[in-house]
N, C-alpha and C positions, 0 to 999 in steps of 0.2 A: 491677407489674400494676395496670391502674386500671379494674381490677371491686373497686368497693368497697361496694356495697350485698351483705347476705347472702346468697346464692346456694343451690341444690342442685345440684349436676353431678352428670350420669352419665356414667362412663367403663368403655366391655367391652369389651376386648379379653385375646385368651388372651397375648399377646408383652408376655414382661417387661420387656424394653428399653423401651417404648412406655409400659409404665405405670409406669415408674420416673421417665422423666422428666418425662410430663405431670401426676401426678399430686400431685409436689408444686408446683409450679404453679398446677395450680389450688386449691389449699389454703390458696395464701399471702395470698390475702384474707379468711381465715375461713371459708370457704364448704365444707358440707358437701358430699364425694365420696366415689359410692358406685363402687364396683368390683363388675364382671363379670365373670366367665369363660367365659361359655356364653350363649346364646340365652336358655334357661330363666331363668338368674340375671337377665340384663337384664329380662326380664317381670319378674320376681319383685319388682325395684326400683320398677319403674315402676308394679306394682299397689299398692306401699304406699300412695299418694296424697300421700306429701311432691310439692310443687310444685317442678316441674324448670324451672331456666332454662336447661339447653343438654345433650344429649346429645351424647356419642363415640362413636359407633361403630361396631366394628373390622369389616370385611365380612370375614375370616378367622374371625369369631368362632361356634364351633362347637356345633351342637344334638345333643344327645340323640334328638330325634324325627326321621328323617330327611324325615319329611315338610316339617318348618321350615327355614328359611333367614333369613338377617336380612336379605333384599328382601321376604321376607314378613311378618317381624315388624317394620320398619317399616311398611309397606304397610296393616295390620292396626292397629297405632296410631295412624298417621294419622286412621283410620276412624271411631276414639274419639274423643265429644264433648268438647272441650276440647284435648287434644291437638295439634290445629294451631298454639298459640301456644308453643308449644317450640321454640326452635331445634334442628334435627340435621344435624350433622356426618361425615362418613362419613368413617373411613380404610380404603384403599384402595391394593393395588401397583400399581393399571394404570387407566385409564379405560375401563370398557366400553359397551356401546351401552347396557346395563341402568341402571349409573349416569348417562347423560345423559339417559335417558327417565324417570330419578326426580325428576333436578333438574329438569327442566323440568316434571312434576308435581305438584312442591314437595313430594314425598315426603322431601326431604333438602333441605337448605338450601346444603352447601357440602359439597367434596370435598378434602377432604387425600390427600396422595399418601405413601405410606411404604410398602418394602418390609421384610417381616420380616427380624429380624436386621440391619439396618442401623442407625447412628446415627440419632438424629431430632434435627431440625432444630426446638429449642423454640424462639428466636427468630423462624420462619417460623411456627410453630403456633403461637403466642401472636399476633402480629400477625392472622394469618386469625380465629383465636377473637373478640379482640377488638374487629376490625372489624362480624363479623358479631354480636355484641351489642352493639354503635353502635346499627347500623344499626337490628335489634331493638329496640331502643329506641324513636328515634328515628320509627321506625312507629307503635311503639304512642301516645309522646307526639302523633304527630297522626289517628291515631283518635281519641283523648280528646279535641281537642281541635273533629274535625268533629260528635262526638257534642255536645258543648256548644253546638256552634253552632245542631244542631240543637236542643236544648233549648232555648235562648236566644231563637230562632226564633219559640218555642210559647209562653213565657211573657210577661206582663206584666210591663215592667222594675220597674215603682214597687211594686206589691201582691204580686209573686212568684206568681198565680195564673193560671190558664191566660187567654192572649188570647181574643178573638172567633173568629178562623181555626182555631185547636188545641181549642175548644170545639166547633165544628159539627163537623170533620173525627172526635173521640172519639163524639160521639152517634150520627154515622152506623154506627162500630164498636157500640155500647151497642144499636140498632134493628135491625143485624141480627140480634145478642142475643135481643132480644124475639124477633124473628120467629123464630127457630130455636126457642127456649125455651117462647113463647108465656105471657113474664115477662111484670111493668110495667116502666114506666120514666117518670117526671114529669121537668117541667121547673117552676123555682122562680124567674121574675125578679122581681129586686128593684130600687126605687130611691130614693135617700137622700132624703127630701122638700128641696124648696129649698134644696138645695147650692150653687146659685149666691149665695145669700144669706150661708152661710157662707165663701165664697170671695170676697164683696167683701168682707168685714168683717175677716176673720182671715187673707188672702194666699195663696197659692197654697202656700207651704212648710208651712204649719199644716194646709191641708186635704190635701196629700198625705198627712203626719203618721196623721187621721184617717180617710183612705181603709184605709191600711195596717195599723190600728187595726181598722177593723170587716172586711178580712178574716182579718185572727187569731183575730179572735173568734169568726168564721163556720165556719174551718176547726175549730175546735176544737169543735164542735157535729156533725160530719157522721165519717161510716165512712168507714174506709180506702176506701173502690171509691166514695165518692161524687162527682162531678166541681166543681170550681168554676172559674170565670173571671170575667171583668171583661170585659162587651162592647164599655161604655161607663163616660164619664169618673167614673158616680156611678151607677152601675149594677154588679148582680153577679148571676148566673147559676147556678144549681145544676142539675146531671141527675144526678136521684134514681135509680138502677135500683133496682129490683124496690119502691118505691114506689109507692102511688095515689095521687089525687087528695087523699082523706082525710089520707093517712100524709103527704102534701105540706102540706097545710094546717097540720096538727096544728105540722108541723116550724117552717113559715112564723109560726107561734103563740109558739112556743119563741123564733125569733129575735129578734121583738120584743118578748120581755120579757128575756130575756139579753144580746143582744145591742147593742140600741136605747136600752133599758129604763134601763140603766146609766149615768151620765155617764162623758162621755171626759176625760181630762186633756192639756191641748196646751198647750203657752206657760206653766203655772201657771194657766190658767183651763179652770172644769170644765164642758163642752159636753154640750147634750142632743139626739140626732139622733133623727131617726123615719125609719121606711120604708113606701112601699108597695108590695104584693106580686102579683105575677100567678102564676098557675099552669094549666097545661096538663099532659094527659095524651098519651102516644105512640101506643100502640095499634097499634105495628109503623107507624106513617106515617112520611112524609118528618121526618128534625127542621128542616129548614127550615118544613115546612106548620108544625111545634108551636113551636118559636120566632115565627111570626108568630102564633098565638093567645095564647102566653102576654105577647106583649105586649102584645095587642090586651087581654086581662084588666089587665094593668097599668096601660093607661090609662081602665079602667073606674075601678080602685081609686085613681089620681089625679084621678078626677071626685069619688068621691067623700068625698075626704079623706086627712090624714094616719093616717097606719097603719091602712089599712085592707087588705082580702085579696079578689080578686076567683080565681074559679073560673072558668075556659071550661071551658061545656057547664053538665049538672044538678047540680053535687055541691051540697051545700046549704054554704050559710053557716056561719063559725064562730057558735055560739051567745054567745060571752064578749062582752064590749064593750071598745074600744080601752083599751090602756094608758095611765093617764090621766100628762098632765106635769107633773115634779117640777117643786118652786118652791123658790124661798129658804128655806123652811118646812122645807124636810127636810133640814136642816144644810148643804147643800151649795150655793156664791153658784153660781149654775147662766145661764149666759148661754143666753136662747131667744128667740124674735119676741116 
C-alpha cells in the first residue's frame, strides 16, 4: 500500500464481505479505521472531529430514521464547513442517475461498483482509493503552492514585509473599516536619513543586511493587526488602525529611540542610522489621498533634519528634542558622517 503518511478512514457499510476485506487494507499503513454499520454510526464518526482523509461509503447502508438516506447524509456533510477536503468514495451495486448527479456535484468523489454478497475485487479498490488520494494530494500540493505565489506576490523579497502594491490594496480594506466603524486609522512613513551614503561606503550586501535589521526591529514594536511594508528602497510604511495622529506620533517617538537609537552590527562594525518620519491621518479618505500627505509630511521632516517628525494638518509637535548621536564616548567605535 503506498498511503504511508497517518491517515483516518471511514468505512460503513452493513456487508461483511466488504469490510472484511477493505478493512484490513486500509490498516496496513497504520492508519486509524473507523467502521459503521448504519447512517447514525457514520454521523457519529464524523462528529468526533478526528480529521478524515477519505470516506467509504456503502449506499446500502441503513438508517434508523426513515427520513435519512446516505444521499442525504452526504449531501448534508458536504454542506459543513471543512468538509469539502475529504475525499468520498461511494460503493454501490448499480450506477444510478442520483450517483452521477452527485459526482458531477462533487458530492462524492468516485464510485466503486460492488454488489452485496459478491467477492470484492481489493486489487481494483486499492488501485481506485489510491489513485484518488494521488490525486488529492496532488490538488492540495498546488493550492499551496498558488497560495504562496500569492503571498510571494504581496511581500518584499529582501525585508519579508509587505510591498508597496499589498500595502495600498490592505489600507483600502482598513478605510472601509473606518467608514463602517467610524475608527482611526494613521499612516506612519519613514525614511532612513542618507542611505545612500551608507550604500556607497558599506555595499549593497551590508545595507540590505541593515534594511532587514530595522524591519525586525520595527515589527517588534507594532500589534498583531498593525500593517507594515517597504514602499521604497529605504523607506517603511506603517497603517496604524484605530490609531491618531497623537497615538502615531507618540509610536514614531518610540521608533527612534528603539529602533534608530540603538547601533546596528553588520561586517563587525557597529552603525548608527537615524530616520525621518511623516504622518497622516485617514478619516475614512482615499489612502491614496493620505499616502500623498504623509509624504508630503516626510519631506517637511527631511527639510528639516535628521530625526525629526512632521504631522499633516494641526496635531502639535512632539515636545522632546531629537535623540541626540552616540560617539566613540559611549563605549561603542560607532561609524557616522
Amino acid at each position: 500500500m503506498s498511503i504511508k503518511t497517518p491517515q483516518n478512514f471511514l468505512l460503513a457499510s452493513p456487508d461483511p464481505a466488504l469490510l472484511t476485506a477493505l478493512e484490513p487494507y486500509l490498516a496496513a499503513s497504520g492508519a486509524r479505521v473507523d467502521v459503521a454499520l448504519s447512517v447514525e454510526a457514520a454521523l457519529a464518526s464524523i462528529a468526533t472531529g478526528n480529521s478524515l482523509s477519505l470516506a467509504l461509503i456503502d449506499a446500502s447502508l441503513p438508517a434508523m430514521d426513515t427520513r435519512m438516506d446516505v444521499g442525504r447524509m452526504l449531501a448534508g456533510w458536504r454542506a459543513e464547513e471543512g468538509a469539502g477536503q475529504v475525499p468520498i468514495v461511494l460503493i454501490s451495486d448499480s450506477v444510478t442517475q442520483e450517483w452521477i448527479d452527485r459526482l458531477a456535484e462533487g458530492v462524492i468523489d468516485d464510485l466503486l461498483l460492488h454488489a452485496p454478497g459478491e467477492a470484492v475485487d481489493v486489487a481494483y479498490c486499492r488501485l481506485r482509493i489510491e489513485m484518488l488520494l494521488r490525486n488529492r494530494q496532488q490538488a492540495c500540493e498546488l493550492d499551496q503552492l498558488r497560495e504562496a505565489q500569492v503571498v510571494n506576490a504581496q511581500m518584499d523579497h529582501l525585508t519579508g514585509v509587505y510591498n508597496r502594491e499589498a500595502m495600498v490594496a490592505m489600507l483600502f480594506r482598513e478605510t472601509d473599516r473606518v467608514q463602517r466603524m467610524g475608527s482611526s486609522l494613521s499612516l506612519l512613513l519613514l525614511d532612513i536619513d542618507d542611505f545612500g551614503h551608507w550604500n556607497s561606503r558599506l555595499g549593497n550586501g551590508a545595507c540590505d543586511e541593515l534594511l532587514c535589521q530595522v524591519a525586525a526591529r520595527i515589527t517588534r514594536l507594532l500589534r498583531s493587526y498593525d500593517i507594515l511594508g517597504r514602499p521604497g528602497k529605504d523607506e517603511f510604511l506603517l497603517g496604524l488602525p484605530g490609531c491618531t495622529a497623537v497615538n502615531a506620533m507618540m509610536l514614531a517617538e518610540r521608533i527612534r529611540v528603539e529602533v534608530f537609537a540603538v547601533p546596528y552590527r553588520v561586517g563587525g562594525d557597529s552603525i548608527r542610522l537615524s530616520a525621518c518620519f511623516g504622518i497622516a491621518t485617514s478619516m475614512g479618505r482615499s489612502p491614496v489621498v493620505v499616502l500623498r500627505e504623509a509624504e508630503q509630511a516626510l519631506q517637511w521632516a527631511r527639510t528639516a533634519g535628521p530625526e525629526s517628525i512632521q504631522c499633516y494638518g494641526d496635531c502639535p509637535h512632539p515636545a522632546d528634542s531629537p535623540v541626540t548621536y552616540l560617539s566613540a564616548s559611549s563605549g561603542d567605535e560607532l561609524m557616522a558622517w
